[in-house]
matplotlib code that plots the C-alpha trace (Angstrom):
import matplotlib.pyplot as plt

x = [-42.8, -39.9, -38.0, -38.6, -35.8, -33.4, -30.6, -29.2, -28.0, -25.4, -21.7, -21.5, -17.8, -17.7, -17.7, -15.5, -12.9, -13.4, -12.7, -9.5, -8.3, -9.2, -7.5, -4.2, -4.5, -5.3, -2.5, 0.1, -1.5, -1.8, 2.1, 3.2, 1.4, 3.0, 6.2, 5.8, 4.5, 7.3, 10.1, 8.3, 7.6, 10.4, 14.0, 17.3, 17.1, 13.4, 14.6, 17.0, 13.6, 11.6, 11.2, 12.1, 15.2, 18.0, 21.9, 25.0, 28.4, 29.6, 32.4, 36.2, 34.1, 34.0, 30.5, 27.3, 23.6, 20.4, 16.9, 13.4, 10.0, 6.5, 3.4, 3.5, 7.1, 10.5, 13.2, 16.9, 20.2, 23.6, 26.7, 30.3, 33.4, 35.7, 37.5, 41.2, 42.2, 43.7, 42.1, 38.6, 37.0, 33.6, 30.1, 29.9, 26.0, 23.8, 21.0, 17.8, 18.4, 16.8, 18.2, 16.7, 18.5, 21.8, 25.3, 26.6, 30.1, 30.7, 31.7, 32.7, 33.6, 35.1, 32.4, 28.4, 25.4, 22.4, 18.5, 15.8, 11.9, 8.7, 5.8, 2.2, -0.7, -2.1, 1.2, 4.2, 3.5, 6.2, 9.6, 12.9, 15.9, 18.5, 22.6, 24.8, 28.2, 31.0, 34.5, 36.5, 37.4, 34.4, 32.9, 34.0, 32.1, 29.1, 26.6, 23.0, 21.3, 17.9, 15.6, 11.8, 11.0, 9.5, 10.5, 8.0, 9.2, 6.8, 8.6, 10.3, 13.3, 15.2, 18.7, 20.8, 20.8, 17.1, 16.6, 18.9, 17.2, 13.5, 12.4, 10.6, 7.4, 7.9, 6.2, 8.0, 5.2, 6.3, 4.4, 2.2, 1.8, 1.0, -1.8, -3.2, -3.8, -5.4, -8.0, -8.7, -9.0, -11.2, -13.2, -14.0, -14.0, -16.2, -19.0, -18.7, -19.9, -22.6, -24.3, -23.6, -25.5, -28.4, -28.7, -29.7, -31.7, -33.8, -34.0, -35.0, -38.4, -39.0, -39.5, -41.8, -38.6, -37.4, -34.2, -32.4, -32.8, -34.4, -37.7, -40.5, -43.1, -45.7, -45.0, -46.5, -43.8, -45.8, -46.5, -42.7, -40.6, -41.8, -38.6, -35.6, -37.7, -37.0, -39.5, -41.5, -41.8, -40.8, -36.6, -37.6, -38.5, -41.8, -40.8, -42.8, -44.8, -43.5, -45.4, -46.4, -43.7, -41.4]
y = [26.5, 24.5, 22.2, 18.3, 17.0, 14.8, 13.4, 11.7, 15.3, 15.8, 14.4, 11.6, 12.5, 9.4, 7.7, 9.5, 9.0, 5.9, 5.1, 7.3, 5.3, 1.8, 3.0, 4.3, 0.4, -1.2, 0.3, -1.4, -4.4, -5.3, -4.1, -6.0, -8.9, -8.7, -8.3, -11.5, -13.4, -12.6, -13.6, -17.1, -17.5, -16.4, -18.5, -17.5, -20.4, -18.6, -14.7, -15.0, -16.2, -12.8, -10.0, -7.4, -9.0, -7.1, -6.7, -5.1, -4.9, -2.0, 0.2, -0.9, -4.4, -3.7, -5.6, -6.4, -5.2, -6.8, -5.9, -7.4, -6.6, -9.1, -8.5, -4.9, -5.3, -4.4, -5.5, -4.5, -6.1, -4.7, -6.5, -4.7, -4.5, -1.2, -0.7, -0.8, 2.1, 5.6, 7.6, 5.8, 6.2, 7.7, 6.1, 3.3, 3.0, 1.7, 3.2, 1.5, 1.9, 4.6, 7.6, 6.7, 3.5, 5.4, 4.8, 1.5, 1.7, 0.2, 3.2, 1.4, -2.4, -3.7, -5.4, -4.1, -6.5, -3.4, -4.8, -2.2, -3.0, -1.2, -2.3, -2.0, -1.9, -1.0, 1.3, 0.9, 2.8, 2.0, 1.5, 0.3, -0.4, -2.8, -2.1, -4.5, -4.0, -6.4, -7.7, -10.3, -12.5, -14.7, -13.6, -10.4, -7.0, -6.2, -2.9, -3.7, -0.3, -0.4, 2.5, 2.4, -1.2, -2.6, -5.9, -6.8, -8.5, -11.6, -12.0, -15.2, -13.7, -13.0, -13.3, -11.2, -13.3, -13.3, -9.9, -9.5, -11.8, -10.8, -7.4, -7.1, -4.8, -1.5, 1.6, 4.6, 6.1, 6.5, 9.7, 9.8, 6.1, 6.1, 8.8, 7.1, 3.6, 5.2, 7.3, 3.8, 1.7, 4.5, 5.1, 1.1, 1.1, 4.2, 1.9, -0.8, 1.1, 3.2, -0.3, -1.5, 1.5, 1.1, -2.2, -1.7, 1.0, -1.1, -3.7, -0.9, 0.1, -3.3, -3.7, -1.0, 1.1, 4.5, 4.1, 7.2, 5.8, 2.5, 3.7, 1.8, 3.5, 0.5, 0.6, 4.2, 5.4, 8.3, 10.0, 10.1, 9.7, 11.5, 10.3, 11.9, 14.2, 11.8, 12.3, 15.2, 18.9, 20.2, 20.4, 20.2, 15.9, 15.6, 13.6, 10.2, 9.5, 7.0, 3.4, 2.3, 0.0, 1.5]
z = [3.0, 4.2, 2.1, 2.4, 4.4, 1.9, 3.7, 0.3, -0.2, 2.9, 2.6, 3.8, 5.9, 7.9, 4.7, 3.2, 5.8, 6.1, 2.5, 2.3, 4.9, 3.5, 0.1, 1.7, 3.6, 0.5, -1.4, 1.5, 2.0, -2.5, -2.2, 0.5, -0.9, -4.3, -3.0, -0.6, -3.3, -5.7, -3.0, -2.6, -6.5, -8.8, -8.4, -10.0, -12.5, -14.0, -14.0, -17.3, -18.7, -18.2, -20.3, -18.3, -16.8, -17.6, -16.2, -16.3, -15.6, -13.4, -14.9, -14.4, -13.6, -9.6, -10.0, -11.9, -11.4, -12.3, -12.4, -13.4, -13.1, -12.6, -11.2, -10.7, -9.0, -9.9, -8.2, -8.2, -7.3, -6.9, -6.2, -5.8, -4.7, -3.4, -6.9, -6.4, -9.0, -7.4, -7.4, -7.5, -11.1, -11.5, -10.2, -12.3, -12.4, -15.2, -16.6, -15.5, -11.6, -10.0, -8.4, -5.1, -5.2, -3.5, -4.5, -5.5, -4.0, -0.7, 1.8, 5.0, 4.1, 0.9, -0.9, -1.0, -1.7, -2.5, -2.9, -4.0, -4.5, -5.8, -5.7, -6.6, -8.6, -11.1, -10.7, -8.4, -5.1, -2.4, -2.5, -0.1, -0.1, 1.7, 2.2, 3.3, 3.5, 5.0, 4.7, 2.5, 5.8, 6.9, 10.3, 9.9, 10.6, 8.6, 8.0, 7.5, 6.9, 5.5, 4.5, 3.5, 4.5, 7.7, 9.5, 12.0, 15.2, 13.6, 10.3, 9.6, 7.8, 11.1, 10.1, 8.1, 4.9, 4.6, 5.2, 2.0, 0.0, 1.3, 0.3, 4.3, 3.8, 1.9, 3.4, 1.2, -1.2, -4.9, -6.7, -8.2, -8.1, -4.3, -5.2, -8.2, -6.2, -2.7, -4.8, -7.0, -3.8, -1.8, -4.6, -4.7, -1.0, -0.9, -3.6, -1.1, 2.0, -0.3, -1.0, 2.1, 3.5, 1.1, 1.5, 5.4, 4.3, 2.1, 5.1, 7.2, 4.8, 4.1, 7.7, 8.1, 10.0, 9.5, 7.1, 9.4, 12.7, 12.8, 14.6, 14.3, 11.7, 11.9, 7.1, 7.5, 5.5, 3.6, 6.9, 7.4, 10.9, 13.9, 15.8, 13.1, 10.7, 8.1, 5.0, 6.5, 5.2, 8.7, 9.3, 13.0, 14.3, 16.3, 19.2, 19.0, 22.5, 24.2, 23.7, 27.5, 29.0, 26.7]

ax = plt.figure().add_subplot(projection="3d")
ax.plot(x, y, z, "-o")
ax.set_aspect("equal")
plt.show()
């Protein structure tokens, strides 16, 4: 004897997809967010009053470096200069930036303004990083180089100074972080569409419809769907017979 058809048991792929691809989305669009708000929120007068808000002077003092964290984002700031000793000393870099955050000696220009953001939650999951470097005489030549970050054509900070002073949209995954946060928000993505799905389903019955494919079953649910096999012992659907003017 045939098993009973039960559809409950078959993966659900679509789904699945579906919710991967909402929790990778979700994991930009909570970043980006944070990172936006924090821009708009915090001001230089409020960041000596945070906890995490440390800095630093750079060896032989060729500069200072800050850093402070709210909201699931940390944020660092370099500032330096070329240092003038011969030959150049070592890296002069504190201990709470990261190594991806590059060196923090300008290499083209004189002077370097460096900005750095993660960002993320419930841990931090992208990063990027902004490089400008430019001359002591004003209107002189500058280097904007930025790496992990994107600037759509949209964005209101155009100009070079704001895209110092906003961290844009960062798009570089941190690990695990980036892991941890797509399998939280597909998982909660993933519930969402399961209810969703049963939800209609209920309608369906309710209705006196098949919960598979909708056809009409007149509320004979016990004698299952003739159209999709849904709820009867045979794998194999009985076509239905047309209804006249169908």
């Amino acid at each position: 004897m045939s098993a009973m058809t039960n559809p409950g048991r078959r993966i659900p792929v679509a789904r699945v997809v579906i919710s991967l691809f909402c929790g990778v989305l979700g994991v930009l669009v909570v970043s980006w967010g944070l990172a936006e708000w924090v821009y708009r929120s915090v001001t230089p007068s409020h960041l000596s009053e945070l906890k995490s808000f440390s800095d630093a002077r750079l060896a032989n003092d060729d500069g200072s470096a800050t850093t402070f964290e709210i909201a699931g984002v940390r944020v660092f700031v370099v500032m330096s200069s070329r240092s003038k000793m011969q030959p150049a000393p070592a890296e002069p870099r504190p201990d709470f930036l990261p190594k991806w955050f590059g060196s923090v000696r300008p290499i083209v220009h004189d002077h370097l303004l460096l900005s750095g953001v993660e960002s993320g939650w419930p841990m931090r999951a992208v990063r990027s990083r902004t490089r400008l470097e430019y001359t002591s005489t004003p209107g002189g030549p500058q280097v904007l180089k930025t790496h992990g970050r994107w600037d759509p054509p949209w964005a209101p900070w155009g100009t070079m100074r704001l895209s110092m002073e906003h961290p844009g949209l960062p798009w570089l995954p941190i690990f695990p972080g980036f892991l941890v946060n797509s399998v939280l928000y597909a998982a909660a993505a993933y519930l969402l569409l399961t209810l969703a799905v049963q939800f209609h389903r209920w309608t369906l019955l309710r209705r006196g419809r098949c919960p598979r494919c909708a056809y009409d079953l007149r509320h004979d649910l016990a004698a299952g769907c003739p159209e999709c096999g849904w709820n009867r012992p045979s794998s194999e659907p009985e076509r239905a017979p047309k209804e006249p003017g169908a």
